[in-house]
C-alpha positions as CSV (number, residue, x, y, z in Angstrom):
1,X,-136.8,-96.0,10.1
2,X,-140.3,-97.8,9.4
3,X,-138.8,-100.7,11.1
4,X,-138.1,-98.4,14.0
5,X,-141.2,-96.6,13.9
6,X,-143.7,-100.1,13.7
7,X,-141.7,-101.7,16.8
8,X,-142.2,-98.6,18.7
9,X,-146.4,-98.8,17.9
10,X,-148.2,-101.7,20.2
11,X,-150.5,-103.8,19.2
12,X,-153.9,-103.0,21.1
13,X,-154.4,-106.1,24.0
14,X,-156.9,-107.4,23.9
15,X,-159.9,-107.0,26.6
16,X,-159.6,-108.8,29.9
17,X,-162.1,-110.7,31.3
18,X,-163.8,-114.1,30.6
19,X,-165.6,-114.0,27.5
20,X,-169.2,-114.2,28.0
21,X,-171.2,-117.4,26.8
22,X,-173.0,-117.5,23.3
23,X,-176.5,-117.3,23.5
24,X,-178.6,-120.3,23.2
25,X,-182.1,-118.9,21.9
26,X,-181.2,-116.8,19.0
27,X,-178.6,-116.6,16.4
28,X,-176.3,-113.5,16.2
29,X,-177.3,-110.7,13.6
30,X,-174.5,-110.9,11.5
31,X,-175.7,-107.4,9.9
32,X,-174.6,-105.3,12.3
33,X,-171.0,-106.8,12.5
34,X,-169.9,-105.2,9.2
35,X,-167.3,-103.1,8.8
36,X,-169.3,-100.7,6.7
37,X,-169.0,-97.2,8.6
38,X,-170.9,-95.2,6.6
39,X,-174.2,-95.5,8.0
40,X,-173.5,-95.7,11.9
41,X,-175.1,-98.4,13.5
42,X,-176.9,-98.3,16.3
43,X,-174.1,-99.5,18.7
44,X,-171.6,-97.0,17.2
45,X,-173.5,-94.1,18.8
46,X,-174.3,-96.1,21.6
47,X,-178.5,-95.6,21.1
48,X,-181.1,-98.5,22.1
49,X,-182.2,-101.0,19.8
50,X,-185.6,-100.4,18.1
51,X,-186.9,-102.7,20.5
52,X,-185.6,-100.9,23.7
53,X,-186.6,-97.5,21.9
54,X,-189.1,-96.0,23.9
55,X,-192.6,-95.5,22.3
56,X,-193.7,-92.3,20.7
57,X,-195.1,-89.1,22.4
58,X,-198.5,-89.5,20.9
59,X,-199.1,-93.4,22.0
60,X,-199.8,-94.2,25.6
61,X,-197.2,-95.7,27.8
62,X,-197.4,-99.1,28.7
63,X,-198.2,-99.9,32.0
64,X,-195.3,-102.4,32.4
65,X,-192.2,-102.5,30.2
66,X,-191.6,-105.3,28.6
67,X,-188.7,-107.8,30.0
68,X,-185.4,-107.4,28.5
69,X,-184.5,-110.4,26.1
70,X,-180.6,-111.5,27.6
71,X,-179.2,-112.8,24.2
72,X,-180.7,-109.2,22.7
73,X,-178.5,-107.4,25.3
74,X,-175.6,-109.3,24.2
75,X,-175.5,-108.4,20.8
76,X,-176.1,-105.5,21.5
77,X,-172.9,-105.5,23.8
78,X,-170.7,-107.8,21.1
79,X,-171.9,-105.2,18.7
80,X,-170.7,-102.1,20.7
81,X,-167.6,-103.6,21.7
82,X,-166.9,-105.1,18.0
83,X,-167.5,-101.2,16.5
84,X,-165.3,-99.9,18.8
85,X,-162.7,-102.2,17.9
86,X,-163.4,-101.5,14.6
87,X,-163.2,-97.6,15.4
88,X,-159.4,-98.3,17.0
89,X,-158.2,-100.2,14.6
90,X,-159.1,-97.4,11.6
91,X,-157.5,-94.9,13.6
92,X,-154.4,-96.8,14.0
93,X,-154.4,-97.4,9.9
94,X,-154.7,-93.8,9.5
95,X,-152.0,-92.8,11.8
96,X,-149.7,-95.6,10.1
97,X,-151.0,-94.1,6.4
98,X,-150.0,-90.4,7.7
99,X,-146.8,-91.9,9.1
100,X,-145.8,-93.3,6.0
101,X,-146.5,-90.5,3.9
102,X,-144.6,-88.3,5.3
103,X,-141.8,-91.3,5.4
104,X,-142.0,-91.4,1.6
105,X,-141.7,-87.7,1.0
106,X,-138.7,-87.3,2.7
107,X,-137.0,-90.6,2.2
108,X,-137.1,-89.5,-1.4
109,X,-135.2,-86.2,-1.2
110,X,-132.0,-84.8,0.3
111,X,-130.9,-82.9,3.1
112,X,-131.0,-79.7,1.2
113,X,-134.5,-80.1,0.5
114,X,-135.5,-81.4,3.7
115,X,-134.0,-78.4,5.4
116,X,-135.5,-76.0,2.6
117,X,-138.8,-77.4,3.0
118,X,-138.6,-77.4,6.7
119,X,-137.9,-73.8,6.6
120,X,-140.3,-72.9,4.5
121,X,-143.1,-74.4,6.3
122,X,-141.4,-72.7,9.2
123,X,-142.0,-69.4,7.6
124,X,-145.5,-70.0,6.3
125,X,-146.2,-71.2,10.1
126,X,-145.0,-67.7,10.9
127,X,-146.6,-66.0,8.6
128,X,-150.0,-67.6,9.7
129,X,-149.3,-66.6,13.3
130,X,-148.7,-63.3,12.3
131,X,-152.1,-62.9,10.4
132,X,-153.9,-64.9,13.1
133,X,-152.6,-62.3,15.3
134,X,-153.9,-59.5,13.2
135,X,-157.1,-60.9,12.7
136,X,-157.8,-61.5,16.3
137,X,-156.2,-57.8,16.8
138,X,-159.4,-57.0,14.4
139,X,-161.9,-59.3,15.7
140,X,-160.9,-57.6,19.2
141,X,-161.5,-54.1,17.8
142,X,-165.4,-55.3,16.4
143,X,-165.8,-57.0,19.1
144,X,-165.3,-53.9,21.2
145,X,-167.4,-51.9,18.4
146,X,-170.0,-53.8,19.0
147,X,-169.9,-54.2,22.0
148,X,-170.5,-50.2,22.3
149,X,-173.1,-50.5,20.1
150,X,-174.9,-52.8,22.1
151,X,-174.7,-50.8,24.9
152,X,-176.5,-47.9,23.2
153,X,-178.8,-49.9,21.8
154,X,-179.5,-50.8,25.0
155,X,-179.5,-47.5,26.5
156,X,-181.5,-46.1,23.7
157,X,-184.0,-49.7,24.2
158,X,-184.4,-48.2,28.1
159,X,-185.4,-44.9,27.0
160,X,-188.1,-46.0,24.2
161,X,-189.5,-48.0,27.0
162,X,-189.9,-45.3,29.7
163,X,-190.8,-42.8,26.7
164,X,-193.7,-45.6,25.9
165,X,-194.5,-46.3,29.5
166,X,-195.2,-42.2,29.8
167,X,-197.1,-42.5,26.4
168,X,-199.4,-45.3,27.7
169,X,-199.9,-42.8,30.8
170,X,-201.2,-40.0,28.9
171,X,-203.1,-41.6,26.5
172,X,-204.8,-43.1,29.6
173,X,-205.4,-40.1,30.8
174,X,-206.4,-38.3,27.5
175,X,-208.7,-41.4,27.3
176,X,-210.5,-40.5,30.6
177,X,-210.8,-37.0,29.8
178,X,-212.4,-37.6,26.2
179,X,-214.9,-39.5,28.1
180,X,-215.5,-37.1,30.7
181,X,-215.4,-34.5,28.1
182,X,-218.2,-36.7,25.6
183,X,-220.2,-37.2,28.6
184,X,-220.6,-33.3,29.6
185,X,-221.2,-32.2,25.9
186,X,-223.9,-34.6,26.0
187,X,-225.6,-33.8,28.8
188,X,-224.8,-30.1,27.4
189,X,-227.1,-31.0,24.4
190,X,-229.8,-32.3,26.5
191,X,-230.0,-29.1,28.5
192,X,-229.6,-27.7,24.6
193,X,-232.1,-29.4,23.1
194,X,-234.9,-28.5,26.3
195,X,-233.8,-24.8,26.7
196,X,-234.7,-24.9,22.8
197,X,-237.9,-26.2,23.4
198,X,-238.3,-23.8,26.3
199,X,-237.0,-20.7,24.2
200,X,-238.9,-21.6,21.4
201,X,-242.2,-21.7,23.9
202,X,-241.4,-18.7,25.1
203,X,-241.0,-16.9,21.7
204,X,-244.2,-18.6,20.4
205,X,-245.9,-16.3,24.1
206,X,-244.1,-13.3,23.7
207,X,-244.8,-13.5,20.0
208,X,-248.9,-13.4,20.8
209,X,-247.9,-10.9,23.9
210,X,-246.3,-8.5,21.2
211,X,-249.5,-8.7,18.2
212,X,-251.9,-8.5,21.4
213,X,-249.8,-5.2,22.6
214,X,-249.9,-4.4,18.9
215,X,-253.7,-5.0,18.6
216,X,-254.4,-3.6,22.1
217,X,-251.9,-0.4,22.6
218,X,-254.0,1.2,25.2
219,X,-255.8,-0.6,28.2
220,X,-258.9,0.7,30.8
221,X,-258.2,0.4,34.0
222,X,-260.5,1.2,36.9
223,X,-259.7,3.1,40.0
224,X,-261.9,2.6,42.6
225,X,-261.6,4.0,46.5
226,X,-264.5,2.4,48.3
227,X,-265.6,5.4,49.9
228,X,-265.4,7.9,47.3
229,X,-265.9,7.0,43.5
230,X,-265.0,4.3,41.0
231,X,-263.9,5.8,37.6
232,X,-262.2,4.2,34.6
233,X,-259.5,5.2,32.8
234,X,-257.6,4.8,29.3
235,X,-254.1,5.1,29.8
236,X,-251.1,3.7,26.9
237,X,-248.9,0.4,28.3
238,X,-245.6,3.1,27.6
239,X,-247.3,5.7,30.0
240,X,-245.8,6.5,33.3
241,X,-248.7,6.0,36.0
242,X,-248.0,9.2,38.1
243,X,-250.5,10.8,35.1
244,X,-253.2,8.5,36.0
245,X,-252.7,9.0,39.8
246,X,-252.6,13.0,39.1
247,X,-256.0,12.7,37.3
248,X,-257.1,10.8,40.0
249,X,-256.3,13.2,42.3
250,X,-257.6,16.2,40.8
251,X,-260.9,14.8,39.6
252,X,-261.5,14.2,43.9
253,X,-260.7,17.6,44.7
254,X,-262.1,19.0,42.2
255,X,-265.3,16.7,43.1
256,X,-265.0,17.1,46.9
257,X,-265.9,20.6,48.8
258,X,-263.5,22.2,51.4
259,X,-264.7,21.3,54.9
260,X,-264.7,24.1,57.6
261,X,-264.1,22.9,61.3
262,X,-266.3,21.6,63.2
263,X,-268.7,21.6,59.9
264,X,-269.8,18.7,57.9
265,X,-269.9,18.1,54.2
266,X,-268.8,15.8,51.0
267,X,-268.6,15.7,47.6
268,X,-270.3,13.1,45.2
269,X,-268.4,10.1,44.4
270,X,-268.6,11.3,40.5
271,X,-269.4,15.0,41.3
272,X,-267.9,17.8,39.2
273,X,-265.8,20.4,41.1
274,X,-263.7,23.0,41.2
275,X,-260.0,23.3,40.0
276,X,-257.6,21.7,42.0
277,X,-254.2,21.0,42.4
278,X,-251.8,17.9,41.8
279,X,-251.7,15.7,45.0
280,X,-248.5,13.8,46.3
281,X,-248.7,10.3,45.3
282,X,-247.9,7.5,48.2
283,X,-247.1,10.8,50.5
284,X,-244.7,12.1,47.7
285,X,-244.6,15.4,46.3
286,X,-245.8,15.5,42.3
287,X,-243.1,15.4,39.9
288,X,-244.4,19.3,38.8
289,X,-246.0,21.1,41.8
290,X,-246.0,20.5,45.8
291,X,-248.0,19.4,47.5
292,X,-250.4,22.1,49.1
293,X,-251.8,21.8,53.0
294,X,-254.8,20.9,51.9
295,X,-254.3,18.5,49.0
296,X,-255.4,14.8,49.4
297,X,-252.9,12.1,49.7
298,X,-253.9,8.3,48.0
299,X,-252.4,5.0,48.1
300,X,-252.6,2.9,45.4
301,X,-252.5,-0.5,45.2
302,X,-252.2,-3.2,42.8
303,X,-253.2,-7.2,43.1
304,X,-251.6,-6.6,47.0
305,X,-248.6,-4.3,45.7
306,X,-248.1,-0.9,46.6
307,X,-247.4,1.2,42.8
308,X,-244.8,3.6,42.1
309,X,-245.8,6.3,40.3
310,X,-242.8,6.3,38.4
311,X,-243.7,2.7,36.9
312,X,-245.4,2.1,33.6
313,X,-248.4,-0.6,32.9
314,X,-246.1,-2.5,31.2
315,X,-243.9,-3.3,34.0
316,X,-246.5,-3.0,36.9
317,X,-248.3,-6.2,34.9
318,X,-251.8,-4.6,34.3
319,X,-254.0,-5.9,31.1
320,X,-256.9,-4.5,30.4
321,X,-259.8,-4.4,32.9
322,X,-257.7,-4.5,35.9
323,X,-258.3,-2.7,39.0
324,X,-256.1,-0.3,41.2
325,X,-257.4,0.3,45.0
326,X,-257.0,4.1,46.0
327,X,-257.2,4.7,49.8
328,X,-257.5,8.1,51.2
329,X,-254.4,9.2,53.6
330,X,-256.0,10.9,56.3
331,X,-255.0,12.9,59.5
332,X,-256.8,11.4,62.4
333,X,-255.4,13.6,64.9
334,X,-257.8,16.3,64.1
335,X,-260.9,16.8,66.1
336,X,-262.2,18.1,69.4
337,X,-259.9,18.6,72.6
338,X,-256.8,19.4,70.4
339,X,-257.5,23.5,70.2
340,X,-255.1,23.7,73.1
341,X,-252.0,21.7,71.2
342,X,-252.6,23.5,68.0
343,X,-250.9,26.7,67.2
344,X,-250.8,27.2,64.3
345,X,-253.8,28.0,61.6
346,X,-256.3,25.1,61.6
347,X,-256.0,22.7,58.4
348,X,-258.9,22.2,56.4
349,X,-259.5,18.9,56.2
350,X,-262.4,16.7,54.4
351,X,-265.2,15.0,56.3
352,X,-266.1,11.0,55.0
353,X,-269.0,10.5,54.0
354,X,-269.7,6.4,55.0
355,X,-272.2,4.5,52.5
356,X,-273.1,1.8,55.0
357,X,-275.8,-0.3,53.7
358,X,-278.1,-2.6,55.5
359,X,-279.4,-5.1,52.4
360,X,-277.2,-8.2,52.9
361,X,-277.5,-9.0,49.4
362,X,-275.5,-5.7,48.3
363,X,-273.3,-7.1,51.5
364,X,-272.5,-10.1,49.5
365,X,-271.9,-8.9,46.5
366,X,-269.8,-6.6,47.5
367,X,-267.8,-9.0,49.3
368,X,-267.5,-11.1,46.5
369,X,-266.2,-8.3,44.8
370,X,-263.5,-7.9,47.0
371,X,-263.0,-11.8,47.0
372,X,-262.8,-11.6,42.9
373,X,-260.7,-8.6,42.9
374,X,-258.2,-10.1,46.2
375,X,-258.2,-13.4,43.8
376,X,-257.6,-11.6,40.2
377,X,-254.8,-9.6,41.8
378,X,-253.4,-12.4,43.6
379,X,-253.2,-14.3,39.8
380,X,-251.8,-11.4,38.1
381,X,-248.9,-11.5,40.9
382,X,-248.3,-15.0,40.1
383,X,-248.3,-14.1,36.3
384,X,-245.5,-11.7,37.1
385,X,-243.2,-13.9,39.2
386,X,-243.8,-16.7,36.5
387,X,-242.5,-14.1,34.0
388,X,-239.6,-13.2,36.2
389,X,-238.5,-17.0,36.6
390,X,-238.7,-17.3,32.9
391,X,-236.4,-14.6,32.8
392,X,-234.1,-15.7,35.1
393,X,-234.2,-19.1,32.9
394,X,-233.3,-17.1,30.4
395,X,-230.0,-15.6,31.7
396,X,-229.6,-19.9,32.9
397,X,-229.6,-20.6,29.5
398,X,-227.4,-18.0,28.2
399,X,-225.0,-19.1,30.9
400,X,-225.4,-23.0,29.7
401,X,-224.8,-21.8,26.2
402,X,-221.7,-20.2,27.7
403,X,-220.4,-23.2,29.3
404,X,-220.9,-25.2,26.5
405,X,-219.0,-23.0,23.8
406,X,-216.4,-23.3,26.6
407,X,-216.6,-26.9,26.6
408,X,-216.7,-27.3,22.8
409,X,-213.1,-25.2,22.6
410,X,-211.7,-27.3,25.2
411,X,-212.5,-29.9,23.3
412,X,-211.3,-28.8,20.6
413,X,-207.8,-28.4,22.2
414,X,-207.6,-31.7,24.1
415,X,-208.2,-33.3,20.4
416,X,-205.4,-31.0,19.2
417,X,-203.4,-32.1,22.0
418,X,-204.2,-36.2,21.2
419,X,-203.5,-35.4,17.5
420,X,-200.2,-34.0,18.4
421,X,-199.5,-36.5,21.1
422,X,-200.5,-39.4,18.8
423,X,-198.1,-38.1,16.0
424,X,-195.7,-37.8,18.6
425,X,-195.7,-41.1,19.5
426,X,-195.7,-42.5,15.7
427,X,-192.6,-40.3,15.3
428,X,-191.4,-42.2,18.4
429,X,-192.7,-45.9,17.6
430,X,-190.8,-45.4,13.8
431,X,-187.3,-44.3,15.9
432,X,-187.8,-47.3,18.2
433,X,-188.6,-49.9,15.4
434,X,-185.8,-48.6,13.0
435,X,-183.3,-48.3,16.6
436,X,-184.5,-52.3,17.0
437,X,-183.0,-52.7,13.5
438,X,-180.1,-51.1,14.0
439,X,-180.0,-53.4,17.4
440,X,-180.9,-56.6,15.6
441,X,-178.0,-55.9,12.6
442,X,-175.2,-54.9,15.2
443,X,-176.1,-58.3,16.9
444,X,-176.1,-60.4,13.5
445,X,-173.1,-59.0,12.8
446,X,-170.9,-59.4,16.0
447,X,-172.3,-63.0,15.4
448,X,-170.5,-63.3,12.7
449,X,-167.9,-61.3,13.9
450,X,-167.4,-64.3,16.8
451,X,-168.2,-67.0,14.0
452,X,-165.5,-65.8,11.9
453,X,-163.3,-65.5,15.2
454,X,-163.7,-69.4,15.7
455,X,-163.4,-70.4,12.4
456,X,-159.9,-69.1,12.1
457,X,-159.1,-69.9,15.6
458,X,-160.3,-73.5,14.5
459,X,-158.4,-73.3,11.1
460,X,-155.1,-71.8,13.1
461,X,-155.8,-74.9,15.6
462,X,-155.8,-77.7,12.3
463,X,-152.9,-75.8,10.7
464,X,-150.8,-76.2,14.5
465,X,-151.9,-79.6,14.3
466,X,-151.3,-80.8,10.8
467,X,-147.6,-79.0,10.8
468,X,-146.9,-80.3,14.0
469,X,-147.7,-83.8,12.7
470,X,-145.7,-83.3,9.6
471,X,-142.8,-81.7,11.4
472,X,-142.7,-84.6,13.6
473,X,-141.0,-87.2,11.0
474,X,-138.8,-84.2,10.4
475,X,-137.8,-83.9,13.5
476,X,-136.7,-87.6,13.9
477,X,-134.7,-87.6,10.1
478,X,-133.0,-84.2,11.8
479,X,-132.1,-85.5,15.0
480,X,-131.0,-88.8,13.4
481,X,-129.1,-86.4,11.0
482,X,-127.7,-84.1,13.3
483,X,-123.8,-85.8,13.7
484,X,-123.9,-86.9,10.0
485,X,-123.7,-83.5,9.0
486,X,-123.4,-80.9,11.2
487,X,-124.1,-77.9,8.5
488,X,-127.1,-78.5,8.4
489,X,-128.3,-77.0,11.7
490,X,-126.2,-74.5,14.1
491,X,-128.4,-74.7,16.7
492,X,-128.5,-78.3,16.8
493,X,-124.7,-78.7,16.4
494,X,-124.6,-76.4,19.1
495,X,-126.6,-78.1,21.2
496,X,-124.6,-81.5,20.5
497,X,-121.7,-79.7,21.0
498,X,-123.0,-78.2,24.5
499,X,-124.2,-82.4,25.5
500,X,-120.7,-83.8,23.7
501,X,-118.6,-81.5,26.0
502,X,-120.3,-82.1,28.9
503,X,-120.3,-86.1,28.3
504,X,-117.6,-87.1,25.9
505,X,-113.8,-87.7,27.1
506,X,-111.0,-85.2,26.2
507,X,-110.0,-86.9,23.5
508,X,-113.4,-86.8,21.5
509,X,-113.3,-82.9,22.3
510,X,-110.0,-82.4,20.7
511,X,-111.3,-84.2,17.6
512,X,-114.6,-82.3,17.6
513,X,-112.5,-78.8,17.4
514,X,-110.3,-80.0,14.9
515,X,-113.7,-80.3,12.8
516,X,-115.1,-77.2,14.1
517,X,-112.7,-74.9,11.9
518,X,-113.5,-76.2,8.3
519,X,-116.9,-76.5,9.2
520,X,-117.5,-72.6,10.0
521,X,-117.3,-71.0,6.9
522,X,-120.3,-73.9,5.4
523,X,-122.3,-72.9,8.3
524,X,-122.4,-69.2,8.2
525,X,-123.5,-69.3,4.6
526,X,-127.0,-71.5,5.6
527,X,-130.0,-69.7,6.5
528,X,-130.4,-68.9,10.5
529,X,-134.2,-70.2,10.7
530,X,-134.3,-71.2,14.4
């Protein structure tokens, strides 16, 4: 069978071709013509030679290569093609070792244990399928598994990103608003820090107002009416003015003499007089009595400002020394030519008495009088309005402290909002990193899942390979075998039986069923392995 076996295997012929010429300018490097595999050589793998090799990243490239030497490129070629050789002929003495292994196994045992052996390979070949089959049955099912993993990690990696694309939108936003929000408290504490200032000017005034009202409870003031009399009087700041404009009143009728008609007369500007009656006040009636038909009627007037008589010095404005103007309210429709209209009893009214004088100096003082008084009053109306802004600034301020205790909570909640926003998005950062983990260990491990596939789909492949390459010897001792003894396989003597009838005469049949009989009851007791 060796014999058989050897004439079957070729020797390798050799390369066609003319042989190409020795080189003449260098000697042939016997080194790499070894047959010592175990460090490859450079014409085993086929690379360059060092001097082909081309030059390191770091250097710079020559501008022209270097010309190639031709006996250099055919040792390199002998080498290649002597390696190869080399590689063809190990192979070969490998095959022929495997061959004759497996030769000297079964030349050395019988048919029994040839067929025993065969079949137990065959069930250990069966065996292997079977557990190959379950494992890939397994490595099917993970693979699945983790397949569905990946998809929801996936899934879950899509959400984290829009849920961190909507965190990056509000924390935009939350950023503007904070700086909005730091911009209007500041500007709140500017207006702050002046209306301080400003309050605490105003207390220092109304501090010196209140120990001068303190100091000064009552105040003179003068009344004057150009025409009549100029009289002082002491009146409290609390004190409605209607008093002072009843005492006024009385002290000109009670200074003045009732005229007749037709007559002439007057009273002194500082005269005494009779008893008279309360006079209506800016053509009012007194708060206590009514006015009678022959009462007089004054205006009074202060810094340009007609008084009410229900006002008090403290809100009119008046300090001490000022002066109040009091101009007689008379009926000018009196007087000759209206007998005829009137029918009723003739009012009593009071004649003027003019003080003109002629010496200019009194002119001009008097006018200057007037000017001072005009001026003063005009001051003291300015005082007022300035007071009544500075109220008004008050009430601003109180507003502006308003606004900013407003601001101030609404800061407060926004910053709630970003601390609960913020945790929210570490609770949502420490889900997405620890999902990632989950991601990245689902990954590693169908890997290894599909590692572990191919390495037993690699194993399954050797173990096909190295019991078809032992079976293969087998094979040709049982087909050689086969007529010899025709126990030892049914199927095969079968088969031969199938070819024999098909090709053998009649008289080989007959003989072949005349064996057939004692050989049944030996072949029913083998094993059926096929």
């Amino acid at each position: 069978m060796n014999g058989t076996q050897t004439a079957t295997r070729q020797a390798k012929p050799p390369p066609t071709g003319p042989a190409p010429p020795p080189p003449t300018t260098t000697t042939p490097n016997t080194a790499n013509t070894t047959t010592n595999h175990a460090p490859k050589t450079n014409g085993v793998h086929g690379t360059a030679p060092a001097a082909q090799q081309p030059p390191p990243k770091g250097k710079k490239k020559n501008p022209e290569p270097a010309p190639v030497d031709p006996s250099q490129m055919y040792e390199t070629l002998k080498n290649k093609i002597a390696a190869l050789e080399e590689d063809a002929v190990h192979e070969e003495e490998e095959e022929r070792k495997f061959t004759e292994e497996a030769q000297d196994t079964v030349s050395g045992l019988s048919e029994t244990a040839i067929h025993s052996k065969y079949i137990e390979l065959f069930a250990e070949l069966k065996r292997v399928e079977r557990d190959h089959a379950k494992e890939k049955q397994k490595l099917t099912k993970d693979k699945d598994a983790a397949k569905g993993q990946l998809t929801k990690a996936n899934q879950t990696k899509t959400k984290m990103e829009n849920l961190a694309r909507e965190l990056q939108k509000d924390n935009k936003r939350l950023r503007e608003d904070s700086k909005r929000l730091a911009s209007c408290v500041e500007e709140a504490q500017e207006e702050i820090s002046q209306m301080k200032t400003d309050m605490a000017r105003r207390a220092e005034r109304v501090k010196i107002q209140d120990s001068k009202y303190r100091e000064m409870p009552d105040i003179v003031v003068k009344v004057n009416c150009k025409y009549r009399a100029e009289l002082f009087f002491k009146i409290s700041r609390k004190t409605k003015l209607s008093r002072l404009f009843n005492a006024w009143t009385e002290r000109m009728e009670s200074g003045a003499a009732p005229l007749k008609k037709g007559g002439s007369g007057g009273t002194g500007a500082n005269g005494g007089g009779g008893e008279g009656k309360a006079a209506s006040v800016n053509g009012t009636s007194g708060p206590e009595k009514a006015s009678a038909p022959g009462s007089m009627q004054f205006v009074f007037t202060h810094a340009g400002r007609v008084m009410d008589a229900q006002m008090t010095p403290e809100e009119a404005g008046m300090e001490d020394g000022d002066e109040i103007l009091a101009v007689e309210m008379m009926d000018l429709t009196e007087g000759a030519g209206t007998e005829e209209l009137d029918e009723g009893p003739e009012p009593v009214r009071q004649k003027l008495k003019k003080n003109w004088t002629d010496n200019p100096r009194e002119a001009r003082r008097t006018v200057e009088e007037i000017f001072e008084n005009v001026v003063r009053e005009r001051l003291k109306e300015v005082f007022r309005q300035y007071e009544l802004r500075e109220r008004h600034f008050e009430c601003v301020i109180r507003s502006k402290e308003l606004e900013v205790l407003l601001s101030r909570a609404r800061a407060a909640e926004q910053k709630q909002l970003v601390e609960g926003e913020k945790g929210r998005a570490d609770k949502l950062e420490e889900e997405n990193t620890s999902l990632r983990k989950e991601l990245e260990e689902a990954q590693n491990g169908q890997t290894m899942l599909i590692d572990k596939l191919i390495a037993c789909c690699k194993e399954i492949l050797l173990t096909n390979i190295r019991s078809g390459e032992f079976f293969k010897p087998l094979s040709e001792v049982k087909n050689s075998l086969a007529w010899e003894d025709p126990c030892s396989n049914r199927g095969y003597v079968r088969r031969d039986r199938e070819r024999t009838t098909r090709s053998a005469d009649a008289n080989e049949t007959i003989q072949l069923r005349a064996k057939a009989p004692d050989q049944k009851e030996s072949m029913d007791t083998e094993r059926d392995w096929d």
